[in-house]
RODO-2510 file (C-alpha; in nm, 4 decimals, decimal comma):
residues 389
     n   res          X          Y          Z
     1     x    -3,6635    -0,0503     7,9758
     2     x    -3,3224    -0,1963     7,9223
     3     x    -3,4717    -0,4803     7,7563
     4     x    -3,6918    -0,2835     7,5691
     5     x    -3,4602    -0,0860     7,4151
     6     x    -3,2420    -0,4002     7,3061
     7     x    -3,5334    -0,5782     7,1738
     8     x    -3,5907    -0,2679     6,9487
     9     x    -3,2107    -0,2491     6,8630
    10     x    -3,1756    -0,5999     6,7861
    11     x    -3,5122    -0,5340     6,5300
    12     x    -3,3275    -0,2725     6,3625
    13     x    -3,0067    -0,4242     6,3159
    14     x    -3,2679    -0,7263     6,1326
    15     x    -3,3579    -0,4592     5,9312
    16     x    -3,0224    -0,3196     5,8357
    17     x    -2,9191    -0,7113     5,7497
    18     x    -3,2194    -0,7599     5,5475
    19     x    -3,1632    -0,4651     5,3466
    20     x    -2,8274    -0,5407     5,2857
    21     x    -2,9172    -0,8487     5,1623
    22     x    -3,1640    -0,7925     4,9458
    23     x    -2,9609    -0,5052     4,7843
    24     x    -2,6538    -0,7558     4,7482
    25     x    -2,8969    -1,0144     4,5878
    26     x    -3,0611    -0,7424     4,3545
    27     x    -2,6755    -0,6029     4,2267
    28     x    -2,5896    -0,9811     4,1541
    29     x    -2,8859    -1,0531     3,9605
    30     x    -2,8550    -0,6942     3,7771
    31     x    -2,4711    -0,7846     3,6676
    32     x    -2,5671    -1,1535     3,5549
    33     x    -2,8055    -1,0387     3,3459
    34     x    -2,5987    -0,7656     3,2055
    35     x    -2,2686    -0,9593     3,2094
    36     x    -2,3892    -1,2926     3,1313
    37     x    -2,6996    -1,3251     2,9364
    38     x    -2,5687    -1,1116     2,6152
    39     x    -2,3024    -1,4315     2,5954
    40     x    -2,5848    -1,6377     2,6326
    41     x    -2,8715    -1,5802     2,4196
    42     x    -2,8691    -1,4900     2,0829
    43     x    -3,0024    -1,1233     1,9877
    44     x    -3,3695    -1,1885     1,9454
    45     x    -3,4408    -1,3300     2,2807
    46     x    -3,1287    -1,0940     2,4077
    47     x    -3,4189    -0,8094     2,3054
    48     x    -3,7177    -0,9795     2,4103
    49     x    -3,5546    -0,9654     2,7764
    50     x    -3,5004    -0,6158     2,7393
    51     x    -3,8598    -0,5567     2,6362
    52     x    -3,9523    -0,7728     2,9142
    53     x    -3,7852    -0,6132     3,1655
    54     x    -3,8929    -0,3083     3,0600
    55     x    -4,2863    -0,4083     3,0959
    56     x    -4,1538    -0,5292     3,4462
    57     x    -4,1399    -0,1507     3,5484
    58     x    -4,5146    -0,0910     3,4782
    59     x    -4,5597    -0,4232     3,7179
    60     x    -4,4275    -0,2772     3,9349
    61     x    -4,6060     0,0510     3,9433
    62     x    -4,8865    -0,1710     3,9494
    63     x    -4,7807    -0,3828     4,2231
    64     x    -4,7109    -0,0831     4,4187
    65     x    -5,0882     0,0433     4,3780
    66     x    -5,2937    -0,2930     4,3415
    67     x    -5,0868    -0,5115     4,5949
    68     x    -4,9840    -0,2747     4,8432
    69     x    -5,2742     0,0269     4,7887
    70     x    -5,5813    -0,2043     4,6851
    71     x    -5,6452     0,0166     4,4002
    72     x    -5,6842    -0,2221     4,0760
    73     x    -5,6275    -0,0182     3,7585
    74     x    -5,7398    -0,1239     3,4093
    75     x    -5,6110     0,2036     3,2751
    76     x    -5,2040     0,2141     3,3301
    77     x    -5,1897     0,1162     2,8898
    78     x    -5,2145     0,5353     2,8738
    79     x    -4,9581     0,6255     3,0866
    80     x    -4,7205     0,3593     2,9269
    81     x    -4,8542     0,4766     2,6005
    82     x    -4,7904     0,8631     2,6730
    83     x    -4,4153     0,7769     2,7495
    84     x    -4,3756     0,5999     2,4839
    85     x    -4,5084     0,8778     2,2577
    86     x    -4,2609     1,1080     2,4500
    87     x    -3,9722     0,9772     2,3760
    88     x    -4,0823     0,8773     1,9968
    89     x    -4,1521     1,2401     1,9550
    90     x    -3,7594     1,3313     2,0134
    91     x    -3,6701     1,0557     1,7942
    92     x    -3,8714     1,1742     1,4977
    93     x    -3,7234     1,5009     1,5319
    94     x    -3,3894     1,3422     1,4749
    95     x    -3,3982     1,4958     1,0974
    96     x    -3,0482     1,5859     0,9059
    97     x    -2,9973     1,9415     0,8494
    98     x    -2,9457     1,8661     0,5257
    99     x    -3,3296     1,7050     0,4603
   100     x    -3,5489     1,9443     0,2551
   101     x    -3,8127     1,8952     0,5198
   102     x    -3,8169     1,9168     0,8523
   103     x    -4,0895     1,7547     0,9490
   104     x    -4,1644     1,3804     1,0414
   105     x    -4,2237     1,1903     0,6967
   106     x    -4,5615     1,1382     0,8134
   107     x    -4,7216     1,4711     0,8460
   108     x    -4,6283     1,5743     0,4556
   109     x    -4,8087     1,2590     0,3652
   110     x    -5,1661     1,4296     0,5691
   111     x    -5,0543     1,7916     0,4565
   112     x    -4,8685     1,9647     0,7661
   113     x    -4,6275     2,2212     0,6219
   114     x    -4,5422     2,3287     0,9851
   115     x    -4,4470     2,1674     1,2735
   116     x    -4,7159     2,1438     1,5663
   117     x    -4,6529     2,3948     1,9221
   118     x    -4,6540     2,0974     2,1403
   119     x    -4,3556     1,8783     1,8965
   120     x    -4,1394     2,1456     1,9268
   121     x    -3,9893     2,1338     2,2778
   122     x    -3,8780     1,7898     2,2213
   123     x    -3,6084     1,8948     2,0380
   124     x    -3,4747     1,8859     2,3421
   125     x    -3,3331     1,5859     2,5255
   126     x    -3,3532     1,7125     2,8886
   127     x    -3,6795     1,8094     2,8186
   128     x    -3,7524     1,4565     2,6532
   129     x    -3,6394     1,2842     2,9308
   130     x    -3,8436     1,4842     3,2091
   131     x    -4,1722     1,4629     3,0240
   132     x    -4,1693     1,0759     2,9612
   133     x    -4,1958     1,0419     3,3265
   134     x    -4,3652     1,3760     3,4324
   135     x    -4,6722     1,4293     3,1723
   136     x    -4,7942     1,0430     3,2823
   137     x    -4,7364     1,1382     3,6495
   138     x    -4,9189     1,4496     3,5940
   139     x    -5,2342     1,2762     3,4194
   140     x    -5,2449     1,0096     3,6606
   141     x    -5,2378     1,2659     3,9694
   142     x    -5,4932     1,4570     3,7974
   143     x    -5,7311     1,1571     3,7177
   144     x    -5,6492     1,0256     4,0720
   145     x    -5,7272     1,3341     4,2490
   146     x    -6,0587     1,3639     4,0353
   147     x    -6,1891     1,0069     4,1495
   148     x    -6,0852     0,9650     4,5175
   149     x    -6,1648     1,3525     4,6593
   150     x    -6,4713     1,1694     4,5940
   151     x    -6,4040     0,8386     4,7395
   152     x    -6,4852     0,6258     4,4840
   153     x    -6,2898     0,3248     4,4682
   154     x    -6,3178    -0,0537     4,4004
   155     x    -6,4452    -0,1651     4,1058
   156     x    -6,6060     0,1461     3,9903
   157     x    -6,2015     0,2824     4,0451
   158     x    -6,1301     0,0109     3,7832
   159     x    -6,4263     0,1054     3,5594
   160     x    -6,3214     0,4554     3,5442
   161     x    -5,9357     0,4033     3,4632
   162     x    -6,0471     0,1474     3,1729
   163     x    -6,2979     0,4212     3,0551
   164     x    -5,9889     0,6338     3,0296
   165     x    -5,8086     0,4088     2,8198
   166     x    -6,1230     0,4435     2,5447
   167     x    -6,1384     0,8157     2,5565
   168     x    -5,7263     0,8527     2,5410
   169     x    -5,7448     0,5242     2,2695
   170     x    -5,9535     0,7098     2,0450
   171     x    -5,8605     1,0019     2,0527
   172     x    -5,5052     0,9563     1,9518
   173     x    -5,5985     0,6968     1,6879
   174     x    -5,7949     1,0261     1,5120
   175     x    -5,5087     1,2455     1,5428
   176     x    -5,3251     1,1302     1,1937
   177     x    -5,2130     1,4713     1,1262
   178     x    -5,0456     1,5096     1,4866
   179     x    -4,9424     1,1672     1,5751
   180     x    -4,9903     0,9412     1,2673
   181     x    -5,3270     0,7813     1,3865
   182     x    -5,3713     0,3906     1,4301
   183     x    -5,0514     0,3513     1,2402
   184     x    -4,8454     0,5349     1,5660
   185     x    -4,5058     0,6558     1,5199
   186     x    -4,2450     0,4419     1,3930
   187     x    -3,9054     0,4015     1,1872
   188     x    -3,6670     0,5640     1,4121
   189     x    -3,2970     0,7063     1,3028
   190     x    -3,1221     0,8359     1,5581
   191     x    -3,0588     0,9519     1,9196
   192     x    -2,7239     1,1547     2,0007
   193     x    -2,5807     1,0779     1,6367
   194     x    -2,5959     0,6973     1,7482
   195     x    -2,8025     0,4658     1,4896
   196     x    -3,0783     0,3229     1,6857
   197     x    -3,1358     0,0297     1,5334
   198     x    -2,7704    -0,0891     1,5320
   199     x    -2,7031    -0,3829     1,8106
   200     x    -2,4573    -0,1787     2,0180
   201     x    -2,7772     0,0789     2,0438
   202     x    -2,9519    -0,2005     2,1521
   203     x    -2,7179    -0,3678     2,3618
   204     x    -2,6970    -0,0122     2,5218
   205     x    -3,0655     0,0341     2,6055
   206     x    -3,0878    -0,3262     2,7142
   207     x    -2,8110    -0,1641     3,0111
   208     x    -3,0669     0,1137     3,0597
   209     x    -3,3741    -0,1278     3,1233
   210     x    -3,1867    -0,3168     3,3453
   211     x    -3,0305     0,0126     3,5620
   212     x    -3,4149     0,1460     3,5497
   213     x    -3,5593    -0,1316     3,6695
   214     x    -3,2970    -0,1978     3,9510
   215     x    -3,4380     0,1834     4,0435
   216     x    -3,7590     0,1089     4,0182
   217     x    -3,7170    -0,1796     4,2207
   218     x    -3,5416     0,0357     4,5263
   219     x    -3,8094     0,3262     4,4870
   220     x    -4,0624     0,0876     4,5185
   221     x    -3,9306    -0,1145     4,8032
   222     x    -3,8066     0,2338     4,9814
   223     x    -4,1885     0,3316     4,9218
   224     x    -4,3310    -0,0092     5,1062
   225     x    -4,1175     0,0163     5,3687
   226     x    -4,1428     0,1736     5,7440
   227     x    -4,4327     0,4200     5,8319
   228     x    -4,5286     0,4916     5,4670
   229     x    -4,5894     0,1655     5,3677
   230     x    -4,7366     0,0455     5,6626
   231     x    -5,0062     0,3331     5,5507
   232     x    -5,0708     0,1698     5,2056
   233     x    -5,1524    -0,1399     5,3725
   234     x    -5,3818     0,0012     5,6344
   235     x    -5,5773     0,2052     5,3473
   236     x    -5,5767    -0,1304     5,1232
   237     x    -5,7132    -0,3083     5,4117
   238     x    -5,9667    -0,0587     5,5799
   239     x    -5,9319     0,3084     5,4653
   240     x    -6,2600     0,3793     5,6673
   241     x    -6,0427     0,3181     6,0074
   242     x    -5,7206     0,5147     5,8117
   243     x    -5,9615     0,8147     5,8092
   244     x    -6,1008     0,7321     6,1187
   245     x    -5,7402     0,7589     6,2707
   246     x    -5,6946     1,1367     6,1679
   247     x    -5,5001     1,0593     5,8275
   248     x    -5,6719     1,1533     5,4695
   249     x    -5,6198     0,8730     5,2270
   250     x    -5,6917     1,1024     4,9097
   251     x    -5,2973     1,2610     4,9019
   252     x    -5,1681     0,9290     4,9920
   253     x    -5,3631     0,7568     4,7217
   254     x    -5,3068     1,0543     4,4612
   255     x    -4,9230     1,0326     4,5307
   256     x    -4,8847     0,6639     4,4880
   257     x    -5,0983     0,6731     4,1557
   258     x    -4,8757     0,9374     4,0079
   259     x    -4,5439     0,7491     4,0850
   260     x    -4,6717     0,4795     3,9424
   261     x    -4,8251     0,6474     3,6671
   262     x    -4,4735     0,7864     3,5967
   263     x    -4,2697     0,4316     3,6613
   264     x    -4,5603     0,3190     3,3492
   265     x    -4,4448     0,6363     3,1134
   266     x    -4,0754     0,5180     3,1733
   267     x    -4,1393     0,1488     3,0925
   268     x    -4,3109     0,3126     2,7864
   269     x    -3,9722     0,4749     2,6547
   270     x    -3,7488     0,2058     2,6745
   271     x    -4,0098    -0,0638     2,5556
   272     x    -4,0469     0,1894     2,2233
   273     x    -3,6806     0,2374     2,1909
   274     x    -3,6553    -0,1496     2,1506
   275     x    -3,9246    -0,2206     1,9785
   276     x    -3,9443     0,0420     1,7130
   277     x    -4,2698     0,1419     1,7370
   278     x    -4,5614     0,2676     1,9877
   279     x    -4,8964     0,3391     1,8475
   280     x    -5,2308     0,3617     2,0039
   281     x    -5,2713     0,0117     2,0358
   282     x    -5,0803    -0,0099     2,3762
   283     x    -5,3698     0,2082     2,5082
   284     x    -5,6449    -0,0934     2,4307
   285     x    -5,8121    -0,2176     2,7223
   286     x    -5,6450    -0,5811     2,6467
   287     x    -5,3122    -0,4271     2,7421
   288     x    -5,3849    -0,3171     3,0217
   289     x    -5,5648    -0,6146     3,1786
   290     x    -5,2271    -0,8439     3,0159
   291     x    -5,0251    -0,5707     3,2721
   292     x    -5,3014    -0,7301     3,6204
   293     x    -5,2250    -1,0691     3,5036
   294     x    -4,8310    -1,0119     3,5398
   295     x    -4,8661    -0,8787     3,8587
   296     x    -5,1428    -1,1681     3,9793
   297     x    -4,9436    -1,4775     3,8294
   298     x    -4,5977    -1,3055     3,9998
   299     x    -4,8016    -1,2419     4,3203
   300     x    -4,8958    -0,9373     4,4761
   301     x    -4,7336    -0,7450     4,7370
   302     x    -4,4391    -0,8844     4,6685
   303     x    -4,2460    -0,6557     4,4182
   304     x    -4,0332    -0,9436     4,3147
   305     x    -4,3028    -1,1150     4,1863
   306     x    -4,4004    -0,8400     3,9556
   307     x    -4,1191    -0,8493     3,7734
   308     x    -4,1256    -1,2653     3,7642
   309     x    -4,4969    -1,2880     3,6604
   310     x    -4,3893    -1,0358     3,4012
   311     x    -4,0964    -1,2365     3,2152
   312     x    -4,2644    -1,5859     3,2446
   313     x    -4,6180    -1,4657     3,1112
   314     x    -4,4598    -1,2614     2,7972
   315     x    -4,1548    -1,5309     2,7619
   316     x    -4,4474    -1,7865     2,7666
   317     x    -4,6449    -1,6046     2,5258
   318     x    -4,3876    -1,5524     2,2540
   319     x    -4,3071    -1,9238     2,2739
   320     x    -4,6441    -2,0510     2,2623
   321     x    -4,7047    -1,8038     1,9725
   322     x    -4,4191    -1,9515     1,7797
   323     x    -4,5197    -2,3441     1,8660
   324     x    -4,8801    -2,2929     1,8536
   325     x    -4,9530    -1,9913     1,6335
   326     x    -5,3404    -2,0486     1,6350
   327     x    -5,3990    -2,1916     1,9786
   328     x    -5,1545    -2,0188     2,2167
   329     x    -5,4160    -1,7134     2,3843
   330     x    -5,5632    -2,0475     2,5075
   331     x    -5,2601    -2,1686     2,6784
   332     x    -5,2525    -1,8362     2,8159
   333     x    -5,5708    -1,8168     2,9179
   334     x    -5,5308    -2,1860     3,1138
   335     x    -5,2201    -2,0584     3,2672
   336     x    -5,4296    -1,7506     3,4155
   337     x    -5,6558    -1,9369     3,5422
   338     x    -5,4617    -2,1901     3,7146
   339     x    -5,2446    -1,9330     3,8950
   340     x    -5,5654    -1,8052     4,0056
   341     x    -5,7401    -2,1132     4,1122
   342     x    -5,4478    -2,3111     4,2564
   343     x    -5,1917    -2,0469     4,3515
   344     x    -5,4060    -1,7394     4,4842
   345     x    -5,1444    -1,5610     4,5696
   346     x    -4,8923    -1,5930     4,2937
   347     x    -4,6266    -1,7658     4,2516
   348     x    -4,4228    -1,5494     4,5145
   349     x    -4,6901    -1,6594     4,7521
   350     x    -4,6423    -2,0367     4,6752
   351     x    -4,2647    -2,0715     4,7047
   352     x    -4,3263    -1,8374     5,0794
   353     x    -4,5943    -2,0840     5,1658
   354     x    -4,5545    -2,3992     5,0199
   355     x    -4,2237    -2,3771     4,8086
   356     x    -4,0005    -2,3330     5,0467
   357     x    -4,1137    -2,6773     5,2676
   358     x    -4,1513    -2,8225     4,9780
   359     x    -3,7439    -2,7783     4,8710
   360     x    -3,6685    -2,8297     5,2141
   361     x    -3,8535    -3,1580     5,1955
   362     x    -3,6585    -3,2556     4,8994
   363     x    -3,3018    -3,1102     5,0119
   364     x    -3,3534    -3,3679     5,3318
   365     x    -3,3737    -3,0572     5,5586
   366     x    -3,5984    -2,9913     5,8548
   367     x    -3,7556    -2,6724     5,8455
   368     x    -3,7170    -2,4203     6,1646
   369     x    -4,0247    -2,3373     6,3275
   370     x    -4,0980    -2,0951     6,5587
   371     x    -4,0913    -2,2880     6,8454
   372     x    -3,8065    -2,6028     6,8172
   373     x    -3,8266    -2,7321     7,1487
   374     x    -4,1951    -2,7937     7,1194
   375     x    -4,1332    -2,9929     6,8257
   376     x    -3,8394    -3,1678     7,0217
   377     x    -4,0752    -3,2508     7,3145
   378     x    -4,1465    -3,6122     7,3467
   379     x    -4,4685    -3,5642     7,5438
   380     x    -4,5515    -3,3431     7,2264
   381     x    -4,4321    -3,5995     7,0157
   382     x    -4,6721    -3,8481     7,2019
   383     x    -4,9601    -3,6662     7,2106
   384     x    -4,8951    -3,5737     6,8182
   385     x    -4,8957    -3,9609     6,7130
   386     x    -5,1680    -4,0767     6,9627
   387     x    -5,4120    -3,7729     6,9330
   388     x    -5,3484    -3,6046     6,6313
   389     x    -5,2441    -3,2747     6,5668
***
């Protein structure tokens, strides 16, 4: 019993280490990339990160459902897309008092002499900032619940969430009158008196990304850890023995869709604030298959390698698309494609499985295995030359 009860201290304490390490890791890579990469890169690519890491919060929701739930969604462009809208709406609503109309610029062009119900409680900030996470949450809990109280998952799970992004895709790209149609909503001014377009805005929601994501992150990894994320697994691997065992996968499953349906609406908002613009074209199906390939060249289950897949496959992109204008969706279709083909499982999964022997190799260092003394044996040693392994 003694020994028991050491064993499971000793695990714990591993834990406690681990944690602390990771956290110390994740605070030193947060302040190099808000300390040091402003003095290093000039303001375009300075705001490509910042878009970047932005899209590497919707990997991550992803991540947390695909890798770690088995649920592959084709559908998370609308939740990104209805966060984005969120927080554009407050921004429109930024109008002087002294502007003879109080309306976005847009809806006099179609007609609207009054302002819609629905824009009018985003006048308020607070309000603002609960809905860009809350109204995605609450239409991917309601979708989820509507698909897995009747167990369907798989691939007709996938077909279902891409089918949403059609009916939410055309729908607002009819709605000129409420939300500008194809052309989205654009051309912002303001946001507490504070000129959004001006780089210390920018430099200021570049901060924000990076403090969201770092949250993100910790949700995530708080979320995959101990009992609750040993639950994920078992339902990714065999949610016919999960029921079996007493447990309903449905809330589970419903839960973990709506957090990361809500992680996608706040990715939306910050990628908008930096880019300028969100329109209905972030709910196209394209999107949201670009937002699996992230997660699948990073490699799943790994959290990390969300957010890594994310900045090389969009940092690749844009400079392929400046050197190669005509030809570069091909280079990014070759790069899927090898990722899948020769690295499975990402490139997370490479550096853990080959990687790290690999730089070991290279550094002249012998890696530990399990078992040193065996390795050490000469009558292993013997047997290892004159038999084979």
């Amino acid at each position: 019993m003694t020994v028991q009860l050491g064993s499971q201290r000793q695990g714990l304490d591993d834990t406690k280490r681990r944690i602390l390490v990771e956290a110390g890791i994740v605070l030193a890579i947060a302040l190099f990339l808000i300390l040091v990469m402003p003095a290093l890169l000039p303001s375009f690519w300075l705001n490509s990160l910042g878009r970047f890491l932005a899209l590497g919060i919707v990997a991550l929701g992803i991540d947390l459902i695909w890798g770690y739930t088995g649920l592959l969604s084709l559908g998370h462009g609308v939740f990104f897309t209805l966060g984005g809208y969120a927080l554009a709406m407050h921004l429109k609503l930024q109008i002087p008092p002294t502007a003879s109309i109080q309306l976005p610029e847009f809806m006099s062009l179609y007609g609207v002499t009054e302002l819609p119900w629905f824009w009018k409680p985003f006048y308020s900030f607070p309000f603002t900032f609960l809905a860009i996470a809350i109204i995605p949450a609450i239409v991917a809990g309601i979708l989820g619940y509507l698909i897995f109280r009747n167990r369907i998952r798989g691939v007709y799970f996938s077909i279902l969430t891409q089918a949403t992004t059609i009916i939410f895709f055309n729908f607002f790209n009819g709605q000129q009158k409420l939300f500008n149609g194809t052309n989205g909503l654009t051309d912002y001014k303001t946001l507490f008196g504070l000129d959004v377009n001006k780089p210390a805005a920018q430099s200021l929601f570049y901060g924000l990304t990076i403090l969201f994501l770092v949250l993100a992150y910790a949700l995530c990894r708080w979320l995959t850890s101990g009992r609750f994320g040993r639950l994920l697994v078992a339902i990714r691997d065999d949610e016919s023995r999960v029921r079996f065992t007493g447990y309903d996968p449905t809330g589970f499953k419903v839960l973990v869709f709506a957090i990361s349906g809500a992680l996608a609406g706040i990715a939306g908002a910050l990628f908008t604030v930096q880019t300028g613009i969100i329109s209905p074209n972030s709910m196209n199906i394209a999107f949201s298959i670009e937002m699996v390939i992230w997660v699948a060249v990073g490699g799943r289950a790994t959290l990390v390698g969300a957010i890594l897949g994310t900045l090389v496959v969009n940092f690749a992109r844009s400079l392929l698309s400046v050197k190669f204008p005509d030809i570069w969706l091909f280079f990014q279709g070759a790069l899927f494609l090898i990722i899948v083909l020769a690295l499975p499982n990402g490139l997370m999964g490479w550096f853990r499985e080959q990687g790290r022997d690999l730089f070991l190799t290279l550094s002249g260092q012998r890696r530990t295995t399990t078992y040193p003394s065996l390795e050490e044996d000469p009558e292993v040693e013997y047997e290892r030359k004159n038999l084979g392994d």
